[in-house]
C-alpha positions as CSV (number, residue, x, y, z in Angstrom):
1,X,-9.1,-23.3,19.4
2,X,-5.7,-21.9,17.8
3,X,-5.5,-22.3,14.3
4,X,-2.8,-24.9,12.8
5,X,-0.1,-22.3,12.0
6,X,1.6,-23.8,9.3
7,X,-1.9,-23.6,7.0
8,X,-2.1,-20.2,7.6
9,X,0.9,-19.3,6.3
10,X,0.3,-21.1,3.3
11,X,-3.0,-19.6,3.4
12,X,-1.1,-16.4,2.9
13,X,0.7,-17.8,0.1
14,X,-2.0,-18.6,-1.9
15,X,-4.4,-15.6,-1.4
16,X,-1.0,-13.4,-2.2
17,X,-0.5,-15.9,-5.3
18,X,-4.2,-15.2,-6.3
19,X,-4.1,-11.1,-5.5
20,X,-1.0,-10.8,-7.5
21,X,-2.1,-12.3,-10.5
22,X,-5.2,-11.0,-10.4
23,X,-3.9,-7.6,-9.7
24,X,-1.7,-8.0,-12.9
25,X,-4.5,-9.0,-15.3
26,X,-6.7,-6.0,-14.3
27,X,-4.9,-3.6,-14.2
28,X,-2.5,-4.0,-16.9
29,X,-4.7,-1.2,-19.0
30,X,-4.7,1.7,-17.3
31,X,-3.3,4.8,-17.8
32,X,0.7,4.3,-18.2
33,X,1.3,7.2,-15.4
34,X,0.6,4.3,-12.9
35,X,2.3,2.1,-14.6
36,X,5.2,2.3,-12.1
37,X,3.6,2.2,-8.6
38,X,1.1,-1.2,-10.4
39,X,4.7,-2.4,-11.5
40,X,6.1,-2.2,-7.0
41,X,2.9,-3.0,-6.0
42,X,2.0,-6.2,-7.9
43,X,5.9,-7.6,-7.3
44,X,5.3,-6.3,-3.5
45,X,2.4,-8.8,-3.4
46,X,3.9,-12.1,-5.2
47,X,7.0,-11.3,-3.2
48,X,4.9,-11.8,-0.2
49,X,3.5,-15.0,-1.5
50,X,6.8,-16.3,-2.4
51,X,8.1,-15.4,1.1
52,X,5.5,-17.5,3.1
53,X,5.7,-20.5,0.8
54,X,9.3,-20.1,2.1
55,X,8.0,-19.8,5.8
56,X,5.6,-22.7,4.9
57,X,8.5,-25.3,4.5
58,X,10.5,-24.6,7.2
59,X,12.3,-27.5,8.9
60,X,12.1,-29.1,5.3
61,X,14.5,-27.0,3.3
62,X,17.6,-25.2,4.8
63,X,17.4,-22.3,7.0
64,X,19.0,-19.8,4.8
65,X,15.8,-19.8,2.4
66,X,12.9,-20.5,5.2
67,X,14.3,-18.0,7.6
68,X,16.9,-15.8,6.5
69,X,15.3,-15.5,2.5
70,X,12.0,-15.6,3.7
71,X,12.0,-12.7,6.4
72,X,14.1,-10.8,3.4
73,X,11.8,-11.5,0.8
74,X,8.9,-10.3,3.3
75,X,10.7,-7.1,4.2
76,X,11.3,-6.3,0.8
77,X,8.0,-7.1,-0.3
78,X,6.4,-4.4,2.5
79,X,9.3,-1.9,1.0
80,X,7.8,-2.0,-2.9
81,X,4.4,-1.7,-1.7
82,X,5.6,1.6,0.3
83,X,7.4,2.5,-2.4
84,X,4.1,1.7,-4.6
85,X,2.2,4.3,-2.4
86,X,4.3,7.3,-2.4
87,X,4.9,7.2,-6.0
88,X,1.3,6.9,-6.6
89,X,0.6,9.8,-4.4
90,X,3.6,11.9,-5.9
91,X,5.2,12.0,-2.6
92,X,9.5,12.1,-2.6
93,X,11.2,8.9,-2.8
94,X,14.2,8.1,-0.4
95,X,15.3,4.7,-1.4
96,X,17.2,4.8,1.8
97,X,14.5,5.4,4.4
98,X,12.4,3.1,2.5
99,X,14.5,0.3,1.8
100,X,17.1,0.3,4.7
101,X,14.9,-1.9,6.9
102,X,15.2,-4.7,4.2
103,X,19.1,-4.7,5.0
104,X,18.7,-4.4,8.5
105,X,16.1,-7.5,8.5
106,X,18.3,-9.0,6.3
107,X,21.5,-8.5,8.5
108,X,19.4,-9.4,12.0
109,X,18.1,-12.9,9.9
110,X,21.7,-13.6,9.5
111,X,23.2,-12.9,13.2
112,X,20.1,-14.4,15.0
113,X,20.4,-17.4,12.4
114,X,24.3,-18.6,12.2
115,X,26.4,-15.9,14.8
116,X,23.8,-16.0,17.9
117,X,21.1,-18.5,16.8
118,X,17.9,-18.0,18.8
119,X,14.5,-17.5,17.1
120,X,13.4,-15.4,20.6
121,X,15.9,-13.1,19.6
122,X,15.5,-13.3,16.1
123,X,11.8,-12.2,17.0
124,X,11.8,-9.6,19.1
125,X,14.5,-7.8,16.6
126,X,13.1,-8.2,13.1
127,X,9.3,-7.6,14.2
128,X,10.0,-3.7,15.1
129,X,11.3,-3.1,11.2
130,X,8.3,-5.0,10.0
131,X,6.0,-2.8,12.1
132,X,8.3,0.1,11.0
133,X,7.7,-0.5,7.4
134,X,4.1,-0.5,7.9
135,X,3.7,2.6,10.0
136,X,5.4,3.9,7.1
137,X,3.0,2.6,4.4
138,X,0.2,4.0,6.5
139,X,1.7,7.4,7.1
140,X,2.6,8.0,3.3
141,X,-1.0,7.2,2.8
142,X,-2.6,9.8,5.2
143,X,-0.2,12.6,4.5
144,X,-0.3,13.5,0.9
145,X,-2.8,15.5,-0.9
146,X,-5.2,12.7,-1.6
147,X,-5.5,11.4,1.6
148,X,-9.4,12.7,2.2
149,X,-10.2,9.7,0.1
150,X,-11.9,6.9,1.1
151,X,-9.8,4.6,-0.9
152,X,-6.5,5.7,0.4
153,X,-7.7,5.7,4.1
154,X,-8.6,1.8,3.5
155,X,-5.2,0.8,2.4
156,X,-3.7,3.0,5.4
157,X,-6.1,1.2,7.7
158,X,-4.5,-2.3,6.6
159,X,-0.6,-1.0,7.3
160,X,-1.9,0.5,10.7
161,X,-3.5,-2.3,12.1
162,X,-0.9,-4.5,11.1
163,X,1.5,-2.6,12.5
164,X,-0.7,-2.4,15.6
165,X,-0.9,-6.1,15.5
166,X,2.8,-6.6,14.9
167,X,3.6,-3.9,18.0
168,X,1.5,-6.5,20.0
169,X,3.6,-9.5,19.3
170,X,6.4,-7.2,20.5
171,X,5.0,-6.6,23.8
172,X,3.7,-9.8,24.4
173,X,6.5,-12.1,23.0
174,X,8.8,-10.0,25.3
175,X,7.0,-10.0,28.4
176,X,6.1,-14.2,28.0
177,X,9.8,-15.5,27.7
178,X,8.6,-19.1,27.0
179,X,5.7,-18.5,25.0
180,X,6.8,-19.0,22.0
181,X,8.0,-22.5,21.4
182,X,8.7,-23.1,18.1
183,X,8.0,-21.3,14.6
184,X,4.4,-23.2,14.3
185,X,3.7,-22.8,18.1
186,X,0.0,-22.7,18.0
187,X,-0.4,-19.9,20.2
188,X,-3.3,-17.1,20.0
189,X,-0.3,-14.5,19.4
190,X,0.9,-16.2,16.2
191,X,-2.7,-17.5,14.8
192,X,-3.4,-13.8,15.3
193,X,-0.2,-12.4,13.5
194,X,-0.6,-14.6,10.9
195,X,-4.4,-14.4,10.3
196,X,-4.1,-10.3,10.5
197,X,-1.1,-11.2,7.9
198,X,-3.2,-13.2,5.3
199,X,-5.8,-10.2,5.3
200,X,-3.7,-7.7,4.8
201,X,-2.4,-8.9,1.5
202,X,-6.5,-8.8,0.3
203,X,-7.5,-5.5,2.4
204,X,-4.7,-3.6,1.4
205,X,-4.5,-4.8,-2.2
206,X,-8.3,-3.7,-2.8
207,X,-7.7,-0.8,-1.0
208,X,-4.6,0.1,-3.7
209,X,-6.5,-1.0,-6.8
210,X,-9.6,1.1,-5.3
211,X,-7.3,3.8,-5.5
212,X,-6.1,3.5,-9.5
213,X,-9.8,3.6,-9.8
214,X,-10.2,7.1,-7.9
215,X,-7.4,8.4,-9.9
216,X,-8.8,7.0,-13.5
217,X,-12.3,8.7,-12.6
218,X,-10.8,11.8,-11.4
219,X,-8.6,11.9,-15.0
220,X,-11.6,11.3,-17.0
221,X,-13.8,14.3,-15.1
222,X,-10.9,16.5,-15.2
223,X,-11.0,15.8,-19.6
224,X,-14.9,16.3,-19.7
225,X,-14.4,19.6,-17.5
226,X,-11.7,20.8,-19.9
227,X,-10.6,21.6,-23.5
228,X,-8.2,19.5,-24.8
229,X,-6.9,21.6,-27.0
230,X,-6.4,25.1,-25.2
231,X,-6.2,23.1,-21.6
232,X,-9.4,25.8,-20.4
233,X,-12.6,25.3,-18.9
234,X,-15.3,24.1,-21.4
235,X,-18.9,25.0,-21.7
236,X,-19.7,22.1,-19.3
237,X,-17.9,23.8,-16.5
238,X,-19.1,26.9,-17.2
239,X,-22.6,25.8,-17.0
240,X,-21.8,24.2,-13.8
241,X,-20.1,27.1,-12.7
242,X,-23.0,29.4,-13.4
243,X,-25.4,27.4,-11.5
244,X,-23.3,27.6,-8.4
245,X,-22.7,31.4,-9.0
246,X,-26.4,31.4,-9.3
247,X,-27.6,29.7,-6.0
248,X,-24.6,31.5,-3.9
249,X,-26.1,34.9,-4.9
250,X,-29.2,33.6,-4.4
251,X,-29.1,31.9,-0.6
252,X,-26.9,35.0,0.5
253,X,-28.9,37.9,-1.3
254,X,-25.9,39.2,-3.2
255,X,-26.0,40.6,-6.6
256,X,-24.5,38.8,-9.3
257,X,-22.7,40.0,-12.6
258,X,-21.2,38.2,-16.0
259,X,-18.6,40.0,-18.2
260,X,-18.4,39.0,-21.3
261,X,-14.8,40.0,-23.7
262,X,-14.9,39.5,-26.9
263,X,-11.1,39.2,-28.8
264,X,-11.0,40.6,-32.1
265,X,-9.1,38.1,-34.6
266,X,-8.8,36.0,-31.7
267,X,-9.7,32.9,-35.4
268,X,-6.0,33.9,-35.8
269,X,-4.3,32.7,-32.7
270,X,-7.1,29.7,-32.7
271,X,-5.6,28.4,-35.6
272,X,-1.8,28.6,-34.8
């Protein structure tokens, strides 16, 4: 049995309300070098909550907000959390590429709305930038330098599958001219969309917070490893070194050697 399609969007609306505060509250303290991409990311999130709550009341306030704001809001919500990624991961910025689909959703919303109105068209027109945005999301994910990590291929796995499932309502919405009757047709397409659409927002938000976690660990080994005043290996890593030194020679039968140096008056530069 299809799902009623109008309590799933506000489903969304109220697990995005819940992952946005939440997000905000936990991780207000970390390290101010993430700052930025928290900052996208949690207004990515309660802009998608505030766009389904506009979705939600459709046919009970005027088409310019539940339609035409709505899909904006959406579209601009999918283009901070991209954003969000590729700053975390260090990756350039083109505000262009990544927020040009929000103008083109925006202008489509508008033509399929008031010039041509016809929510077929409006469909099969706005859904390719939405599944554009997430291929994007997932592909900043996998191709920077931290992508071996678990944490980034879970978020990446949210913006691919709903971009898979997004592709899908594509295919099928063009191919079945009458399928889709009205916005809260409860159809297995649309309970689909929308149910992929809810988990997203919780999937890819632990995915992303996962991530500030990965990068907070990796900060605090790199200090333990390292001398915060000179920036060098400590005695830690040297130990650690050593051992691994140690069992290479070992396994492959290979001599091993240490050199010490010792710096005269090196006290001198120390204390400059």
């Amino acid at each position: 049995m299809a799902l009623d399609i109008r309590t799933l969007i506000m489903l969304a609306a109220v697990v995005a309300l819940l992952n946005g505060a939440s997000l905000r509250y936990v991780l207000r303290e970390y390290p101010a070098d993430l700052a930025p991409s928290i900052r996208l990311w949690t207004l990515g999130v309660l802009a998608q909550a505030t766009a389904w709550i506009l979705f939600g009341l459709r046919d009970q306030i005027p088409d310019g907000l539940s339609i035409v704001g709505a899909n904006s809001l959406l579209s601009l919500a999918f283009a901070q959390q991209v954003h969000a990624v590729r700053l975390f991961g260090g990756l350039p910025v083109s505000r262009v590429a990544v927020y040009a689909p929000v103008v083109a959703v925006l202008l489509d919303e508008i033509v399929f709305t008031y010039v041509v109105p016809g929510m077929r068209l409006r469909l099969l027109t706005a859904t390719p930038l939405f599944c554009l945005q997430m291929i994007q999301g997932g592909m900043s994910l996998v191709s920077g330098a931290t992508a071996y990590r678990r944490s980034h291929r879970l978020t990446a796995t949210a913006f691919f599958a709903l971009a898979a499932v997004l592709a899908a309502r594509v295919i099928y919405e063009g191919l079945h001219a009458e399928a889709l009757r009205s916005a809260f047709w409860d159809s297995p397409m649309q309970t689909l969309v929308f149910s992929f659409a809810s988990l997203f927002v919780v999937v890819a938000t632990l995915g992303f917070v996962l991530m500030c976690s990965d990068q907070l660990y990796l900060e605090l080994e790199r200090q333990t490893m390292l001398d915060p005043l000179t920036g060098i290996s400590n005695r830690r890593t040297l130990d650690m070194l050593a051992v691994q030194a140690l069992a290479s020679a070992q396994r492959h039968d290979r001599p091993l050697a240490l050199l010490l140096v010792d710096a005269d008056y090196f006290k001198r530069i120390n204390d400059d």
